[in-house]
C-alpha positions in Angstrom: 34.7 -48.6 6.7 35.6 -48.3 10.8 34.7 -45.2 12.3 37.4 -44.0 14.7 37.3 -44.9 18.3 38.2 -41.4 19.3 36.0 -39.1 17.0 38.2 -35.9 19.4 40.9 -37.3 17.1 39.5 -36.8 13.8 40.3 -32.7 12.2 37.4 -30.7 11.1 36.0 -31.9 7.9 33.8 -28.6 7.2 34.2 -25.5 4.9 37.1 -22.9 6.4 34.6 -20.1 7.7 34.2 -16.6 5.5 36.4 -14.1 6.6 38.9 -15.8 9.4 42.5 -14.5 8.9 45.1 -17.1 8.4 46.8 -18.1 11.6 50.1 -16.4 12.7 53.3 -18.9 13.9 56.8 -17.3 15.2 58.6 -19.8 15.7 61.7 -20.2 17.9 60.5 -16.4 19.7 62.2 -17.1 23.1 65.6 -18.1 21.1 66.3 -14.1 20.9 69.9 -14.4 20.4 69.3 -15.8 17.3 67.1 -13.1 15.9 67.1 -11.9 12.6 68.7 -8.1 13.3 66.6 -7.4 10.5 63.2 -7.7 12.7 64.1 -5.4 15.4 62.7 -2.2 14.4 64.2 0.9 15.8 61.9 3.3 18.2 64.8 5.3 19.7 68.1 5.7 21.1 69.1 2.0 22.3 65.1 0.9 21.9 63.3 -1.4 19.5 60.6 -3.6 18.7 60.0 -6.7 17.1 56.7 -7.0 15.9 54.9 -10.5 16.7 50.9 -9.0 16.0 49.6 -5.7 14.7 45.7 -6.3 14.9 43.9 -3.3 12.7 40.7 -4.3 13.3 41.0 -4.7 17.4 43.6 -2.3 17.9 46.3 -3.7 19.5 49.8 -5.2 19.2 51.9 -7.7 20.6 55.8 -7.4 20.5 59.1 -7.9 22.0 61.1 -4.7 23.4 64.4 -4.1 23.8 66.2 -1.4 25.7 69.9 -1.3 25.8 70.2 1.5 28.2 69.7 2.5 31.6 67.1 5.5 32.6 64.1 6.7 31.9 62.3 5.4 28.9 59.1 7.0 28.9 56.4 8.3 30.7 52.7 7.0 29.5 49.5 6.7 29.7 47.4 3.3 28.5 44.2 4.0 26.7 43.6 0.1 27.2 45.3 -2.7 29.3 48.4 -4.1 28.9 50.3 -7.0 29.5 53.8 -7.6 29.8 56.0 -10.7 30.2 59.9 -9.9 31.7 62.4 -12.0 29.5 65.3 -10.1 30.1 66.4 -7.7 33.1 64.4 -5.9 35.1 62.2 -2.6 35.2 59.7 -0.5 36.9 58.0 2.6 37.2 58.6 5.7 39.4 55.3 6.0 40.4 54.6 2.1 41.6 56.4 0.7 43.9 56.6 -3.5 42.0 59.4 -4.5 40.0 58.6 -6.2 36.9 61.9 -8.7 37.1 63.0 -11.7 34.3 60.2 -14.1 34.5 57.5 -11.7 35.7 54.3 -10.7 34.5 52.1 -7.5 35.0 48.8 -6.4 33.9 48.8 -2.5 33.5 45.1 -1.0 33.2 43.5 1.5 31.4 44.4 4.8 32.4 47.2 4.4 34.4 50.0 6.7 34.1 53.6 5.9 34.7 57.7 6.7 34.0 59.4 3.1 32.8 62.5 3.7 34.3 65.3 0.7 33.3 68.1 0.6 37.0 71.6 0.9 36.8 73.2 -2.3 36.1 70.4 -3.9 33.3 72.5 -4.5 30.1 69.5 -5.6 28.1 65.6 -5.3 29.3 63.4 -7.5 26.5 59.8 -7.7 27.8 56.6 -9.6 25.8 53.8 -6.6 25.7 50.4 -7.0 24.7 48.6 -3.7 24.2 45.7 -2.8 23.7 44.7 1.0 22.3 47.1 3.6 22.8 50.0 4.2 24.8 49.7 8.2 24.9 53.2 9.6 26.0 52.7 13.1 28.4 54.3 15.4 30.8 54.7 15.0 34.4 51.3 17.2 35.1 49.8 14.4 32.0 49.2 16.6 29.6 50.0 14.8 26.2 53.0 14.9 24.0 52.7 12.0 21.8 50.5 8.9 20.7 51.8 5.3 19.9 49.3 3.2 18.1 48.8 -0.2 16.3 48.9 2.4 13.2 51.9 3.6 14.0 53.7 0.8 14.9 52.9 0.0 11.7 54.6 3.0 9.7 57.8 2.7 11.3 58.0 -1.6 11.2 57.1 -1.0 7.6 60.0 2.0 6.5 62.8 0.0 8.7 61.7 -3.3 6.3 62.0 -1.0 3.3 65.6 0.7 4.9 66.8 -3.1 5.4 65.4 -4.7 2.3 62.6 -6.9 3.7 60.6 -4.6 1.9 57.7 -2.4 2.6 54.9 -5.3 2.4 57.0 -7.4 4.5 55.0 -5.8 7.9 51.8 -7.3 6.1 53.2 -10.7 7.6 52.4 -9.3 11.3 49.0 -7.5 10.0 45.4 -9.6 11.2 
């Protein structure tokens, strides 16, 4: 029997280790026009997600939003950093003075405050975020209104699975 010349080419041969989740695959992500309507799970007026990651035990989440409306979306604080990748049109917020444009990328940290504001003129904002902790929605003085959390996230992917017959369980697909 000839060993291989490359031994880099040969898979691990071991036991799978105790207690590492399966690995998650989207494929086709960046083909959103040809989305499954089904995925996109309603947050508001003209806003939605599409889950990609809900990680319990690290709290965080990864997902696609869309906003199909000019304005003001929110106004938050991060209770961990953020990143966000532009796909689609353009944002910014009121208190910065950057524009995250198609294409772009921006690390938000912990603690900052800001209003997401969408311009005039953007039919369709999809960004990639990664967050991490909480995104805790307040007043212009800060004082908080509302919190958004992996847990959450959660609640509302899994009733808009069960409203468009996915099924509840069918968020346990995004859950490591």
């Amino acid at each position: 029997m000839s060993r291989p010349t490359d031994i880099s080419a040969v898979p691990y041969q071991g036991p799978p280790l105790f207690a590492v989740p399966d690995d998650l695959v989207h494929l086709d992500v960046l083909n959103i026009d040809k989305t499954d309507e089904r995925l996109w799970v309603p947050q508001g007026k003209d806003v939605w997600f599409r889950p990609l990651l809900f990680s319990t035990s690290q709290g965080y989440f990864v997902n696609l939003l869309r906003v199909r409306k000019c304005g003001i979306l929110s106004r938050h604080r991060h209770a961990g950093p953020v990143h966000a990748t532009v796909l689609r049109g353009r944002w910014h917020y009121l208190e910065h003075d950057w524009w995250a444009e198609e294409g772009s990328y921006a690390f938000e940290p912990p603690g900052d405050i800001h209003t997401l504001e969408v311009p005039d003129g953007v039919e369709e904002m999809i960004t990639l975020f990664h967050v991490t902790g909480a995104y805790i929605y307040c007043d212009p003085m800060g004082k908080p209104e509302a919190i958004e959390d992996v847990f959450s996230k959660i609640d509302l992917a899994r009733a808009h699975f069960e409203k468009v017959g996915l099924g509840a369980d069918f968020v346990k697909h995004f859950i490591r």
